[in-house]
C-alpha positions as CSV (number, residue, x, y, z in Angstrom):
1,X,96.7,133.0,109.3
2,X,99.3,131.5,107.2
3,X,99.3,133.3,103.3
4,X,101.9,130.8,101.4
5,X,102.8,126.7,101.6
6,X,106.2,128.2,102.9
7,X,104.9,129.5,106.0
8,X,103.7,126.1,106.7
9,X,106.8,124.4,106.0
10,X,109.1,124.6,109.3
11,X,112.3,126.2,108.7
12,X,114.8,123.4,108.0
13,X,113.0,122.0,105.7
14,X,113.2,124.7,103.8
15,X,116.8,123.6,101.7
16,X,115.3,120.5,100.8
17,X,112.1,122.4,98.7
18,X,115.0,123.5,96.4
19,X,115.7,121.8,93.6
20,X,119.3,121.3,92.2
21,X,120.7,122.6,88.9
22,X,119.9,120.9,86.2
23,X,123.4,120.3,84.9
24,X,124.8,118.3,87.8
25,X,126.4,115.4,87.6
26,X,124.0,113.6,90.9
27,X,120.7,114.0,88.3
28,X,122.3,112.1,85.5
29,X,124.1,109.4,87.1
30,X,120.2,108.5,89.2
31,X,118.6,108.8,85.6
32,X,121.3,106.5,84.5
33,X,120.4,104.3,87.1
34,X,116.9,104.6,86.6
35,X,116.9,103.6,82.8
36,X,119.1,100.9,84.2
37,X,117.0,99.0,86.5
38,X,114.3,99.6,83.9
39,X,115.9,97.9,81.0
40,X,117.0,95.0,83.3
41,X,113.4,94.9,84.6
42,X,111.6,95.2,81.0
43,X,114.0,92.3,79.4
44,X,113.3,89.7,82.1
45,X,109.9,90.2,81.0
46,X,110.1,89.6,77.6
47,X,112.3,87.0,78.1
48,X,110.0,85.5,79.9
49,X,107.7,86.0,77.3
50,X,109.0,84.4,74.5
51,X,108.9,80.6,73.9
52,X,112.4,79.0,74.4
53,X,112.7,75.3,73.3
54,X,111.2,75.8,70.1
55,X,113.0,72.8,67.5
56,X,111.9,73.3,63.5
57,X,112.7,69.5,63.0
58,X,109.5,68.8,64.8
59,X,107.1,71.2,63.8
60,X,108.3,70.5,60.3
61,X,105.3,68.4,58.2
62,X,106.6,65.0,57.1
63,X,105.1,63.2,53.6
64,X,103.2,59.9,53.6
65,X,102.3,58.2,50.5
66,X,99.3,56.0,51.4
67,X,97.9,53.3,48.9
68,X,94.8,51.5,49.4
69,X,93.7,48.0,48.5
70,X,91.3,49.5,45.4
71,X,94.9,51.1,44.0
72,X,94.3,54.6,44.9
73,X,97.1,56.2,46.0
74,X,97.5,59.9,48.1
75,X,100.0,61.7,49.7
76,X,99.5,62.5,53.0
77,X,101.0,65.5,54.7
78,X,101.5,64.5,58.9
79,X,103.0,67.2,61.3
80,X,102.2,67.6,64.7
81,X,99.3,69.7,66.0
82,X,99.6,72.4,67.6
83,X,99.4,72.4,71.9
84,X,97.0,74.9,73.2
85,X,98.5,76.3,76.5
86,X,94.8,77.0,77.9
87,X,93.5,73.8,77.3
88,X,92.2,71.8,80.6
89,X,94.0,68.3,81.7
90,X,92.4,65.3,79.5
91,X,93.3,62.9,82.2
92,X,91.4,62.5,85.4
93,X,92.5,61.9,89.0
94,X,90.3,59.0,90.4
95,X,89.9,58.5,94.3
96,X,90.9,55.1,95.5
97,X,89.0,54.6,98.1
98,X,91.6,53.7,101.2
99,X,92.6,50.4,102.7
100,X,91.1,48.9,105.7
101,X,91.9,50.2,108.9
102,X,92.4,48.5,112.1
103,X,90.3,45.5,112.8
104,X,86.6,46.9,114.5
105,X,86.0,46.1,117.9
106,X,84.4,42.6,118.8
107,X,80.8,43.0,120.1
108,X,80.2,41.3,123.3
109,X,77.0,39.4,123.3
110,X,74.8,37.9,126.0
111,X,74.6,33.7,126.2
112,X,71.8,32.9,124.1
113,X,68.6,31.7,125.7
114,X,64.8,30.9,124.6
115,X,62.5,33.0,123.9
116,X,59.4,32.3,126.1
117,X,55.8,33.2,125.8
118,X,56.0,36.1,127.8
119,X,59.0,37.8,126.0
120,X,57.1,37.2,122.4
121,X,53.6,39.0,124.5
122,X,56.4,42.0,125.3
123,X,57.8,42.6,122.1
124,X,54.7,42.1,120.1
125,X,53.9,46.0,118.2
126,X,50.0,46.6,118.7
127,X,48.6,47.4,114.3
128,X,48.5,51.1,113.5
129,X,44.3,52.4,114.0
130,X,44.2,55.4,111.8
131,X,41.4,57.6,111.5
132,X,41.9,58.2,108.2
133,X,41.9,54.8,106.5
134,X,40.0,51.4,107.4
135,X,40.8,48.0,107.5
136,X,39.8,47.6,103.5
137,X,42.0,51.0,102.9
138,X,39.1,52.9,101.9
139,X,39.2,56.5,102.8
140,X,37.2,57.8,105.6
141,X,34.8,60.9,105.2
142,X,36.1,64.0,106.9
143,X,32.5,64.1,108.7
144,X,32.8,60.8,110.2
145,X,36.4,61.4,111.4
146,X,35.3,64.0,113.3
147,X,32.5,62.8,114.8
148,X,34.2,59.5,115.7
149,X,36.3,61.8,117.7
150,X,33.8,63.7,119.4
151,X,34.7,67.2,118.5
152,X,31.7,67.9,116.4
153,X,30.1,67.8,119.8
154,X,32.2,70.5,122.1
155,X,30.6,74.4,121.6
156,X,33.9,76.3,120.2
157,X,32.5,79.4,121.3
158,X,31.2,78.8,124.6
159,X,34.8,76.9,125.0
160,X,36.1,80.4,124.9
161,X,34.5,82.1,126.9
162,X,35.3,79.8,129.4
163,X,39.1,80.0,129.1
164,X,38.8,83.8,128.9
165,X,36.8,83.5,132.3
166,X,39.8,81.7,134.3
């Protein structure tokens, strides 16, 4: 078993565990560098920071006097307010919906003919016979549907016994 981080530690790397004196001349030129790099690092951002076109002429408040038709006169102090960086756009993009394409495809059509007797007979749709409604639109009892379907009349149990049988 290994006793000490040293023993662990294979032999030429053993220099580089050392640290150099204090005084040398190596450790203070990399600080130097160090503080450097920082500063230059550091100023950028507050540089970036700070607000650069800034002009006092405009921000400064400008003096109206206003008089109105009953005689009263005011003064009237106008500046310009203040932009809020945070604030969402107050115009709006609108869609335009795009042009027209390419012309669609013709649609090819049979020669018309006359409808005969035979082709109205076809395409005639036979009226919907619900069990649920009448001709007047009066609801039908549930009763009566059922036994206008006949299957009040079929044995549900011995039904069963049946189908468990085949």
């Amino acid at each position: 078993m290994h006793a000490e981080y040293n023993a662990l530690v294979p032999t030429g790397y053993k220099d580089i565990q050392q640290r150099p004196a204090q005084d040398s001349k190596l450790i203070l030129q990399t600080q130097e560098k160090t503080r450097k790099a920082l500063e230059k690092i550091i100023d950028a951002k507050i540089a970036a920071s700070n607000p650069k076109n800034i002009n006092e002429e405009e921000s400064a408040p400008e003096f109206v006097r206003y008089t109105s038709n009953e005689g009263n006169s005011r003064i009237i102090k106008m500046y310009e307010a203040p932009v809020d960086p945070l604030e969402p756009p107050r115009h709006k993009h609108k869609k335009v919906p795009r042009g027209p394409g390419s012309p669609p495809a013709p649609v090819l059509h049979s020669p018309p003919r006359k409808i005969t007797a035979q082709d109205q007979k076809e395409w005639t749709i036979p009226p919907c016979v619900s069990n649920w409604k009448n001709k007047k639109g009066y609801a039908i009892a549930l009763d009566k549907r059922l036994a206008a379907d006949g299957r009040g009349l079929i044995d549900v149990r011995y039904r069963l016994i049946v189908l468990y049988l085949c």
